[in-house]
Every structure is written in structure tokens, then in C-alpha cells.
N, C-alpha and C positions, 0 to 999 in steps of 0.2 A: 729757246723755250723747252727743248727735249731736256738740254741739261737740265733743267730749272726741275724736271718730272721727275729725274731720276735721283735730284740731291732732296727733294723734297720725302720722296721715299727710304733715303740711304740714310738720314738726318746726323752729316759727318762733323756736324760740332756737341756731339749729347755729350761726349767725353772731357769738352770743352769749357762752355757755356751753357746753363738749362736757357737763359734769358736770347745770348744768339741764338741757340740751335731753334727756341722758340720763333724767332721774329722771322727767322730764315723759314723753319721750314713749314709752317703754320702763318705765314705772313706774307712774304716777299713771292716766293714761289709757287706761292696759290694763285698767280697772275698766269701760268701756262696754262691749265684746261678750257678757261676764257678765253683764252688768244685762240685756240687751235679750233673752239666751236665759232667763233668770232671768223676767222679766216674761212675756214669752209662757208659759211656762210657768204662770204664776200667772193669768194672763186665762182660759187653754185649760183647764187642769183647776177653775178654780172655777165652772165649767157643772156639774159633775157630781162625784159623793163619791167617795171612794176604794174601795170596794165597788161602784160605778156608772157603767161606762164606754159615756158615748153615742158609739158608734163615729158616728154620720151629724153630729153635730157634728166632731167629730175630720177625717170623712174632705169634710167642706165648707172646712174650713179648708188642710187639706194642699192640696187643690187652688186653692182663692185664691193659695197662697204659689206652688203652683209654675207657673202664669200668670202672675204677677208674674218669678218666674225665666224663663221665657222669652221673657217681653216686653223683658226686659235683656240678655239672650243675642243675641238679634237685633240692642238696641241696639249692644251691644258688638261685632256680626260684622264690621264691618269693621276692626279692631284685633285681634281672633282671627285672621282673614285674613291677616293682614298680617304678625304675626308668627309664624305657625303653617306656613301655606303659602310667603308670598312671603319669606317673612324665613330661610327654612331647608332643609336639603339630605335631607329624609329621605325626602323623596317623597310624591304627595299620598295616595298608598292606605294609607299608615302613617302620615299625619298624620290624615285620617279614623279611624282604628280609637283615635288617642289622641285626638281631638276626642270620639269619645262616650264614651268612657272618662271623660275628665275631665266631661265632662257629669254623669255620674250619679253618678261615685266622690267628685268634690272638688267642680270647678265649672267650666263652660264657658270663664269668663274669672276671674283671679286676688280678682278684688274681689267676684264675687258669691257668694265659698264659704258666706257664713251661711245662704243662703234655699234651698240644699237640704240642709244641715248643721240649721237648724232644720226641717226637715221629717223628715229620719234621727231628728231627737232625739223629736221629739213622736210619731212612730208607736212608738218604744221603749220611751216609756214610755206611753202609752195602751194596746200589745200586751202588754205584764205586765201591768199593772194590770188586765185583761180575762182573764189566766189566774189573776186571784188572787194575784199577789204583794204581797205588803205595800212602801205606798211606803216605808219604812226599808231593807228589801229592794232593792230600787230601787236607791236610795241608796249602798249598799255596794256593787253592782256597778258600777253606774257610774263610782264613784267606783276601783274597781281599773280599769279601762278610763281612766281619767284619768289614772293615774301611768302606765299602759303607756304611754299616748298621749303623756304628757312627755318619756319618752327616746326617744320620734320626734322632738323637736320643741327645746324649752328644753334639758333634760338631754340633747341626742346623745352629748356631748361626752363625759358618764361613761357614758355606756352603749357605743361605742365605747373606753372604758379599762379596761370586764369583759369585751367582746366584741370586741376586734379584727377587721381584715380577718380573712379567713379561717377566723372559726370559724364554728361551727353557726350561733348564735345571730344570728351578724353575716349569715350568707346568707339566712336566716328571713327578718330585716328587709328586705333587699334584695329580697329576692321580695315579700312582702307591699306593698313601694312599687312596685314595678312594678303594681299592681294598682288599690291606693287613693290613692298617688301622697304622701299628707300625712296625719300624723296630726290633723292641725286639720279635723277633721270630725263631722259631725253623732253620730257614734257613741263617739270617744275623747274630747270636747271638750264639744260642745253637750249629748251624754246628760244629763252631770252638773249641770249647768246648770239644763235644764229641768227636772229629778226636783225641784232645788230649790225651783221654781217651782211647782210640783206639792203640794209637803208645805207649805209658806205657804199655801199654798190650802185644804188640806185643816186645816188647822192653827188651831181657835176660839182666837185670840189676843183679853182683854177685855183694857183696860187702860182705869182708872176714870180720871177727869177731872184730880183733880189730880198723876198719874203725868205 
């Protein structure tokens, strides 16, 4: 699955094929960031039952991850710098107020949105789970928070051809990204992910020998 991240990003057949380089890397390889909020999910909740939320497990890992994010944040500040500050005309006191914005709403630099996108998802579902929702419950919300989060994202396209410039629905979005900036975030994207991750866990799957 790592490979799967880095050919998706290197996309080593465009010299090739538009149609492979397409299915590969727009296609087949969009299968890793699923898998890796899918597994975290299934590592973090098989500690504990779905009736049974060890918040001091939960909140030792939320913090590992977001150490790890800052420790890449730093790596990455001279590239933030550069195209945030020296690269642009908005001035540096309104580039700070969107420096921490993206910090906390998407992600400081472009590439590290999973690691606090997986931190949004894991306290979302470990904070249900601790008021009692059933993870199928779960499930369904997130998973309506998943199609919202598609016509930010994949679907704009038709969701701009019900909601033109101009209307209600279309200024909604527009304010709302002023805020969270991308729906590919730990709450419209990752939730649903990890709740998956979650119910595998929770989930006595036997399967006898010669299955």
C-alpha cells in the first residue's frame, strides 16, 4: 500500500499511456489511503469492545500522531515558507491566520492532511462510541458525511449543476471552505474509514481451516 502512495503520486506510465496512467493512478491506487485509515482503525479499536471505550489508550495515541505531525510540519516549513509567505501577495498577518487554519482544519502542508485527518477520525469515533452509539450507528453517519464530503471533492462537478454560482446552497459550500478549506478531511473522508476499522474489530469473524 505505501508503494501504491508513492506510484500514485509519481504517475510513471503519463509517458506511456494517458488511459493506464489514468486507471493506475486515479483508479487502482486510490485503494491505499482507505486501507491505512481502515487499519488504524482496526489496530485502535481492537484494544477495547464496542461497549468499552479506553479514552487513555485513544488519547496516547492521538498524541503520538500529532507529534509525528509536527515533527513534519517543521520538516516541511521551509516549503510552507516559501510558498505561503515569499511566494504570495496577501501579506504575512493573513498568511499566518491561514497558516493555523490549515493547520488544524486540513493540514499545515498539502501532503500531511492524513495525520491530523486520522486523528479527527479516531476521536469521532472513539467520542460516540463512549456516549453509546452503536458502531452500525456510526457507520451510517459517517458514511452520510461521506457523500456530503464527495460533492466537495470528486462529485463538485454535479453538485455545482444543482447548485450554481449563486445560490443558497452554492454560498453554504463557499463559506464552509473558507473554513475547512477541503472536504478530504478527518471528518468527511477518514470518519468513514475508521468506523470501518472499528466494526472489523469489533466483528468475531471464525473462518474454519479449509474455507
Amino acid at each position: 500500500m505505501a508503494i501504491l502512495i508513492v506510484t500514485l503520486h509519481a504517475h510513471p506510465f503519463t509517458g506511456i499511456s494517458k488511459v493506464v496512467d489514468y486507471a493506475l493512478s486515479y483508479g487502482l491506487t486510490r485503494v491505499a489511503v482507505p486501507f491505512f485509515f481502515i487499519a488504524s482503525g482496526f489496530f485502535m479499536f481492537r484494544k477495547m469492545t464496542e461497549s468499552n471505550t479506553d479514552w487513555h489508550t485513544i488519547k496516547k495515541y492521538v498524541k503520538r500522531i500529532f507529534r509525528i505531525y509536527c515533527v513534519w510540519t517543521l520538516i516541511y516549513m521551509p516549503i510552507i515558507i516559501w510558498t505561503s509567505f515569499l511566494n504570495d501577495n496577501q501579506g504575512i498577518a493573513q498568511e499566518l491566520i491561514i497558516l493555523v487554519r490549515n493547520f488544524f482544519m486540513t493540514a499545515s502542508y498539502s501532503q500531511l492532511w492524513f495525520l491530523p485527518a486520522l486523528i479527527v477520525a479516531i476521536l469521532c469515533v472513539g467520542y460516540l462510541l463512549s456516549r453509546k452509539w452503536t458502531i452500525n450507528s456510526i457507520l451510517i453517519l459517517s458514511g452520510i458525511l461521506y457523500i456530503i464530503g464527495l460533492f466537495g471533492q470528486s462529485y463538485y462537478g454535479l453538485f455545482v449543476f444543482f447548485f450554481p454560482e449563486g445560490s443558497l446552497g452554492h454560498e453554504c459550500v463557499k463559506f464552509a471552505s473558507k473554513i475547512f478549506v477541503t472536504t478530504r478531511n478527518g471528518l468527511c473522508f477518514g470518519f468513514v474509514y475508521v468506523a470501518i476499522g472499528a466494526y472489523i474489530s469489533f466483528s468475531k469473524i471464525e473462518i474454519n481451516i479449509k474455507k
